[in-house]
C-alpha positions as CSV (number, residue, x, y, z in Angstrom):
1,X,-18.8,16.9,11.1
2,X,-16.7,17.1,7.9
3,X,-18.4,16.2,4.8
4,X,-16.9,13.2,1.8
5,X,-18.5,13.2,-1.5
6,X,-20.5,10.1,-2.8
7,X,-20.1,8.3,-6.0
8,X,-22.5,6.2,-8.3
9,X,-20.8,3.3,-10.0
10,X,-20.4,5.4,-13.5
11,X,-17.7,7.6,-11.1
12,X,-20.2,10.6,-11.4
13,X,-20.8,12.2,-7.5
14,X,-23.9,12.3,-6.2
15,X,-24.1,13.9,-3.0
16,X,-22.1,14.6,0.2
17,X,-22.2,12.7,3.1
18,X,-21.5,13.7,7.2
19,X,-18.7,11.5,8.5
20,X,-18.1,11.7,11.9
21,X,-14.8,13.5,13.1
22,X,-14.4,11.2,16.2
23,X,-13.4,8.0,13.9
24,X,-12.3,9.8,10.0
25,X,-10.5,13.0,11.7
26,X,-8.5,12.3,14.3
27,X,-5.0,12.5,15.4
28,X,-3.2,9.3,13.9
29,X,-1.4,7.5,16.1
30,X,1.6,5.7,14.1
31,X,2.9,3.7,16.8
32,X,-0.7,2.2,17.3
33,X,-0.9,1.3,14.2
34,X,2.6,0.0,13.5
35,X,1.6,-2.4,16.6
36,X,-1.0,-3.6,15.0
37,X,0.1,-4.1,11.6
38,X,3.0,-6.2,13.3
39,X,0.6,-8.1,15.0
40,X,-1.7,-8.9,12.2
41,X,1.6,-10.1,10.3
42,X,2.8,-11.7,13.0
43,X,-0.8,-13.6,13.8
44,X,-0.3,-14.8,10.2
45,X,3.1,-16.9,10.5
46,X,2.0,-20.9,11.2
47,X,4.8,-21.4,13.6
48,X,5.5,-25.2,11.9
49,X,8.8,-24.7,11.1
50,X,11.1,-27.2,12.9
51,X,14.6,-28.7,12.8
52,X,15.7,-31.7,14.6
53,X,18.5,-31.9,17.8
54,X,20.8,-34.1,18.5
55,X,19.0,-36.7,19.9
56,X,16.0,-36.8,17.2
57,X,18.4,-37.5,14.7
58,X,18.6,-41.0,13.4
59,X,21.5,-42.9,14.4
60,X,25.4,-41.8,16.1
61,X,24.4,-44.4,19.0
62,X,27.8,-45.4,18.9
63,X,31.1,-43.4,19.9
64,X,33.2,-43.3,17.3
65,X,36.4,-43.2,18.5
66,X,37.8,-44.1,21.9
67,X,38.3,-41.2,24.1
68,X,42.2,-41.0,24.3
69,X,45.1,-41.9,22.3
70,X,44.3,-40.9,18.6
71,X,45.1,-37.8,18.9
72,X,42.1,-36.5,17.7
73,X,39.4,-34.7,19.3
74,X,37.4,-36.8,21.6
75,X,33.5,-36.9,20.6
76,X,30.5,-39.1,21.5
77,X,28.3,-39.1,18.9
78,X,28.5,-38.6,15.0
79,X,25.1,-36.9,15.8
80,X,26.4,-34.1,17.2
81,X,25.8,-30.6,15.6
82,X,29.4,-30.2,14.2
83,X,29.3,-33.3,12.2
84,X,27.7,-33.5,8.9
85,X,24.4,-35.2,9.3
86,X,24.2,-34.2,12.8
87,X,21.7,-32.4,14.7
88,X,20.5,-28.1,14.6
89,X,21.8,-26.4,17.7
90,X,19.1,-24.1,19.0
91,X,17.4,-24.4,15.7
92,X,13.6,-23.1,15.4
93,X,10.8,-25.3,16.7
94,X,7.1,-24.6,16.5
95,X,6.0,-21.9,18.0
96,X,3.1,-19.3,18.1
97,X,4.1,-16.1,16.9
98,X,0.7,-14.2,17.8
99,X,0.0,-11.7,20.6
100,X,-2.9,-9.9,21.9
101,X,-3.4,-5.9,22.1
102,X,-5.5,-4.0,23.9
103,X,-9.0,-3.4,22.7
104,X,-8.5,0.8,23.0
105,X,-5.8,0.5,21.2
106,X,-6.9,-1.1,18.6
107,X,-10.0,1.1,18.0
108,X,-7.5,4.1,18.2
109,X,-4.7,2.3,15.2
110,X,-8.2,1.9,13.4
111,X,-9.4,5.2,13.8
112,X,-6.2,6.3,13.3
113,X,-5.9,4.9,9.9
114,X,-9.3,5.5,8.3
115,X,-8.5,9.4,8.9
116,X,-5.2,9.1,7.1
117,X,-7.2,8.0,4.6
118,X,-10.0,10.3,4.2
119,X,-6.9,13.1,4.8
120,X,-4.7,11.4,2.1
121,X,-8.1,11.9,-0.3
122,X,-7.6,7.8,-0.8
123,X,-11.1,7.3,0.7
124,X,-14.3,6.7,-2.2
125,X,-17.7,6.5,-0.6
126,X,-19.8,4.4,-3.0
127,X,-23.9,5.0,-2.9
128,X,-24.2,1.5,-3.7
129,X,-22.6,-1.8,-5.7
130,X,-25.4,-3.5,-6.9
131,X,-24.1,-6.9,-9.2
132,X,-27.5,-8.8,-11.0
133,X,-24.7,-11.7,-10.9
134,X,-21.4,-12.7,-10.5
135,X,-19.1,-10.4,-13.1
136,X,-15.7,-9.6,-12.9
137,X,-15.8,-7.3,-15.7
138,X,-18.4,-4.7,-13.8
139,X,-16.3,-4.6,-11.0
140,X,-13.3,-3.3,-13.0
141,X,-15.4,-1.0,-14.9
142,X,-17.0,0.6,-11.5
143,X,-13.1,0.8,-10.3
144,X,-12.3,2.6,-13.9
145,X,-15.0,5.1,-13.3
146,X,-13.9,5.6,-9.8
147,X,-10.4,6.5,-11.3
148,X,-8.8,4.1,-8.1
149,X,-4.8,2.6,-7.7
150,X,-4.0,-0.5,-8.1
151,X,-4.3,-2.0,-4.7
152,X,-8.0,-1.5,-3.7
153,X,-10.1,-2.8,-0.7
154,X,-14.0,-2.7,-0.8
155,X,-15.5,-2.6,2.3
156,X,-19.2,-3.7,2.2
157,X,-21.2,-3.2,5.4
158,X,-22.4,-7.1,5.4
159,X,-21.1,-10.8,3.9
160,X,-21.9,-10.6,-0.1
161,X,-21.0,-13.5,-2.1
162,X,-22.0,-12.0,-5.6
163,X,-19.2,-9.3,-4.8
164,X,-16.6,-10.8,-3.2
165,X,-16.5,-13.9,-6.4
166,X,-16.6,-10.8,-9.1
167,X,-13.4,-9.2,-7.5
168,X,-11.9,-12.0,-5.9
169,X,-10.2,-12.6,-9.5
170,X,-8.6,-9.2,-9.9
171,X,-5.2,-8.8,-9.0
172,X,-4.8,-5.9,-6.1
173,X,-8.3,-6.2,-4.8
174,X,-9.5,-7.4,-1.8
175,X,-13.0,-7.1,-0.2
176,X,-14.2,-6.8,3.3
177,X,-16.9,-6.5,5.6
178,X,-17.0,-4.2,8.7
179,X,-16.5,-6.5,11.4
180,X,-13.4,-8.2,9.7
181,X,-11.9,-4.6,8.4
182,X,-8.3,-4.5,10.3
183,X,-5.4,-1.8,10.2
184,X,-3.2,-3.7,7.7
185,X,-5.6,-4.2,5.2
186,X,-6.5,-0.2,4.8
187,X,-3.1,0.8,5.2
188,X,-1.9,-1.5,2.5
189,X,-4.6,-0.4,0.0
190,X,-3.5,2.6,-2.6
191,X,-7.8,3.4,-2.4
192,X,-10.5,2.2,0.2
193,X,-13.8,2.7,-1.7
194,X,-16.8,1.9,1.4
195,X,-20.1,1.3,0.5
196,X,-22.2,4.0,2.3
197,X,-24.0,1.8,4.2
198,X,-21.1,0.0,5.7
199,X,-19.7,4.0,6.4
200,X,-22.8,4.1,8.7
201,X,-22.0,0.9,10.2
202,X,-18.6,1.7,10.8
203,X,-19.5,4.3,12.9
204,X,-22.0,2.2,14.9
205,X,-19.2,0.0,15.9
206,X,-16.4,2.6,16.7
207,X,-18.4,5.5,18.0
């Protein structure tokens, strides 16, 4: 098992701590994770857009010019899509965008990504994130200490409301608990710092 250092919230290590090679050091798979990434974005989109056709369009009931004899073009409606105020030809309608993926592959884009992290060295283990109440300002100073980039997800091992309101403020960060973690959020993320009790649950659910 290869080993990560823990930090206290001053930014000061404390110990080291087993990961397990099976999920943090394996073999990342790019295209598993560029298929979920694209379907995370793609779950995302609402799908409301919508234009109307020719014959939602208010009005061109009549023709507006008899069919022969002017010399002009013969046309039915002034709702058609080449006259101004007319209706979209095969414009977008809604729609939904998602897809579904295949359970193994997702647990392989995820294990995929948190070794590229731990490999990259953009992986913090945190002993613990304790808040006596809702305070931005501790937050950013654990960050400081932790020396982390700008964009930063916190992944806390169960739902804390006294943590996610003190961060939820700062630009760049984003918390999350185990079981909503996905592929697109660690990937996009310059530093993952994980509470080390939600390292341990991590491994419970992808062992």
């Amino acid at each position: 098992m290869a080993k990560i250092a823990v930090f206290d919230m001053a930014g000061k290590k404390v110990s080291d701590m087993d990961i397990a090679d099976s999920i943090f050091a394996v073999e990342p798979n790019t295209s598993a994770m560029h298929l979920c990434v694209v379907n995370y974005l793609a779950n995302q989109r609402q799908g409301t857009q919508s234009t109307l056709t020719r014959s939602e369009v208010s009005g061109g009931g009549k023709k507006p010019w008899r069919q022969k004899g002017t010399g002009r073009a013969r046309q039915g409606s002034t709702r058609a899509p080449q006259w101004t105020h007319g209706g979209i030809a095969l414009g977008p309608k809604p729609r939904e965008y998602g897809f579904d993926i295949n359970k193994k592959v997702k647990k392989l884009a995820m294990k995929s990504a948190l070794s590229c992290k731990v490999a990259d060295e953009e992986m913090v283990v945190l002993n613990e994130l304790s808040l006596n109440e809702i305070k931005t300002k501790e937050v950013v100073k654990v960050l400081n200490a932790l020396e982390t980039g700008k964009k930063v997800l916190i992944v806390v091992p169960e739902k804390n409301d006294i943590i996610y309101r003190s961060a939820r403020n700062i630009e760049g960060v984003k918390v999350s608990m185990v079981n909503t973690l996905n592929v697109y959020d660690i990937l996009n993320c310059d530093t993952i710092v994980v509470l080390k009790d939600a390292v341990s649950k991590i491994e419970e659910v992808y062992a």
